[in-house]
N, C-alpha and C positions, 0 to 999 in steps of 0.2 A: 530803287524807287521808294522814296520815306512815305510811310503813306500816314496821309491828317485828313481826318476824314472828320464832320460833324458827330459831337458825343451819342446823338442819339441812335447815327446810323452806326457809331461806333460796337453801339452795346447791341444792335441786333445782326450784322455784318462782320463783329471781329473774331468769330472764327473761322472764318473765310481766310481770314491775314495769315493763318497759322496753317494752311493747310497746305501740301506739298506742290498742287495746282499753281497755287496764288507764289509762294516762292518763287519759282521759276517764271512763271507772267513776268515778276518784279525785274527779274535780273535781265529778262529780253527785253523789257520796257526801260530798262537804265542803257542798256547798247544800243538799243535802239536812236534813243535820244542824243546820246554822246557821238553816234557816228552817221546820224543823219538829221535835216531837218525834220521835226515831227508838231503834231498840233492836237492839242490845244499846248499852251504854253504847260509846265510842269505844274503849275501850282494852282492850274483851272482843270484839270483831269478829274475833279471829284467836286467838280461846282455846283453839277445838279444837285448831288447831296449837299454840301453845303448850303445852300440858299433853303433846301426847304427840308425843313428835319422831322425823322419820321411820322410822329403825332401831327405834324401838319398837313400830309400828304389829303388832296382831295380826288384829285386826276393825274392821270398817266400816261404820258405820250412817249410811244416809241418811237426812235428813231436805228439808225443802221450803225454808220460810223462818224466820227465830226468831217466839217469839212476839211479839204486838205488842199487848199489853195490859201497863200500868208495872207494870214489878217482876219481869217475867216472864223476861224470854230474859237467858242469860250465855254467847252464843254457843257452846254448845254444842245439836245437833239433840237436842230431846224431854224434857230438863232444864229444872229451876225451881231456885231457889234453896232454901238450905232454909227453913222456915214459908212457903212459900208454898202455897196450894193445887193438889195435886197437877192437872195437867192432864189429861184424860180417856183420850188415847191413854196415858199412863204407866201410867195407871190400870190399863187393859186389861194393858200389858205386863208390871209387876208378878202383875196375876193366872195372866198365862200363867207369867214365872218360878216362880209356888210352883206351880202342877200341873206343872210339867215338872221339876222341880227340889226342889220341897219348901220352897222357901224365902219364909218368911213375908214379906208384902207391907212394905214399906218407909215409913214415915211422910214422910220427905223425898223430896223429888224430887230434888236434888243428884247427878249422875252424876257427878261429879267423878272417883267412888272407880271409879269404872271407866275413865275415861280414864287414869291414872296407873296403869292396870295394862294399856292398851295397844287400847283400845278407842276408834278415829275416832268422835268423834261429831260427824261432818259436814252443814251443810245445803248446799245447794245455793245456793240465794245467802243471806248473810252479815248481811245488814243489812233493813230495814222499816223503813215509819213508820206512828205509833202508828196503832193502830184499824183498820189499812187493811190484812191478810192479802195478802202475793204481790205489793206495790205498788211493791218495788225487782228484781224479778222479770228486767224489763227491761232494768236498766242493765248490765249485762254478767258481773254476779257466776258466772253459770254458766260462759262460756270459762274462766274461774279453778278455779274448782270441778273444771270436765272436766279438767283438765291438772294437780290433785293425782291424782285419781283414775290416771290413765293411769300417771304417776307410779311410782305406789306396784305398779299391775299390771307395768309394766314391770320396773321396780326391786327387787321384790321377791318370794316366793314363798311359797305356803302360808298367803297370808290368808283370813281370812271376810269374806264381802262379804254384807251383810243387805242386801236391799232393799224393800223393805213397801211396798208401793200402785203402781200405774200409774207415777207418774212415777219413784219410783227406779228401775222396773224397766226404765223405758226409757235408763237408764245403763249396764245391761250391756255393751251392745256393745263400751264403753271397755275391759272388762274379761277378759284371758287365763282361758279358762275351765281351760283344760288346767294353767294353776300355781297356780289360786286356787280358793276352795271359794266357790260365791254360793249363797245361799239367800233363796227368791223365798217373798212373801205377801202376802196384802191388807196395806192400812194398818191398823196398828191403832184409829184413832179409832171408835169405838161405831157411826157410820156405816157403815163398811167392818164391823168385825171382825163385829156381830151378825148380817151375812148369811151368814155364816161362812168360812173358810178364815184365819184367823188364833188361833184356838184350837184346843189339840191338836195344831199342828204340832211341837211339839218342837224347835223352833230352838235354843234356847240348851243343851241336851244335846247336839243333832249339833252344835255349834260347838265346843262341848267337847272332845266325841271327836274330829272331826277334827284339834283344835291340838296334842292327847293323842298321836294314829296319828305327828304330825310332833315328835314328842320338844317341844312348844311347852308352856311354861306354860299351862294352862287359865282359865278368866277367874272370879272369883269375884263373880257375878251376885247 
């Protein structure tokens, strides 16, 4: 796996590249791909960081692994492409955007428009193969993954940190609570959210306001 990663995450990230962990990911993530179908495609693996480069980061949305059904994952957490069928946790999340916001639900799943305005849409590990949810889970993607995250806590100040379901929320610890805003919920997927505590929280208003309180561009959700 050649890895191109944007310069900025290059300079905060690229000891990771060198490091005996990350080697070996590379070489299970190149057989991986050679000898089976995997997703996102090879050259979207690192698109969250691409699209939005350190110094830009405002918010931070974890997600788990990309989808793994063809056509689906473009390396960003909880996004489709557009005409794709909206995925059911997006589904949820759009619903909660218009009650909390007013803003009518989205026909595209495409987040794009939010990364480029400053929103990590992170998964926790990077890569899948097809059909098989959580099945590169293993190979190391998360030491990667914890070490933007710390990253960006260390580095920086006054982010939102989303973390929805059990596993993101076992990322906090990375996370300086005293210079970053995290805001904890079930997962949205119909599983989690219909037993409740994922509607009516009002996340993306108190996201708002907090990036508002820090003289921060707000995010237009």
């Amino acid at each position: 796996m050649q890895v191109k990663i944007e310069p900025s995450w290059g300079v905060k990230l690229g000891g990771e590249f060198e490091k005996p962990y990350f080697q070996q990911l590379s070489e299970q993530v190149k057989l991986e791909y050679k000898h089976y179908a995997c997703y996102p495609p090879g050259k979207l693996i690192f698109n969250a960081f691409d699209l939005c480069p350190f110094d830009k980061v405002k918010v931070v949305i974890l997600g788990q692994d990309p989808y793994h059904e063809p056509g689906q994952a473009m390396g960003l957490s909880f996004s489709v492409p557009d005409g794709v069928r909206l995925p059911p946790s997006l589904v949820n999340i759009y619903k909660e955007i218009e009650s909390d916001l007013g803003i009518p639900v989205k026909t595209s799943g495409d987040l794009t428009r939010w990364e480029e305005q400053g929103v990590l849409l992170l998964n926790a590990t990077l890569t899948v193969r097809a059909h098989m949810a959580n099945s590169h889970q293993g190979l190391g993607w998360g030491a990667f993954t914890d070490a933007a995250i710390k990253a960006l806590s260390d580095g920086r100040e006054h982010l939102v940190f989303m973390l929805w379901g059990s596993f993101a929320r076992s990322k906090k610890a990375l996370i300086d609570t005293h210079k970053h805003f995290v805001l904890e919920s079930v997962h949205p997927s119909p599983l989690s959210a219909n037993r409740g505590g994922w509607f009516g929280q009002h996340q993306f208003s108190r996201c708002n306001q907090y990036l508002k309180e820090h003289a921060i561009e707000p995010i237009k959700w």
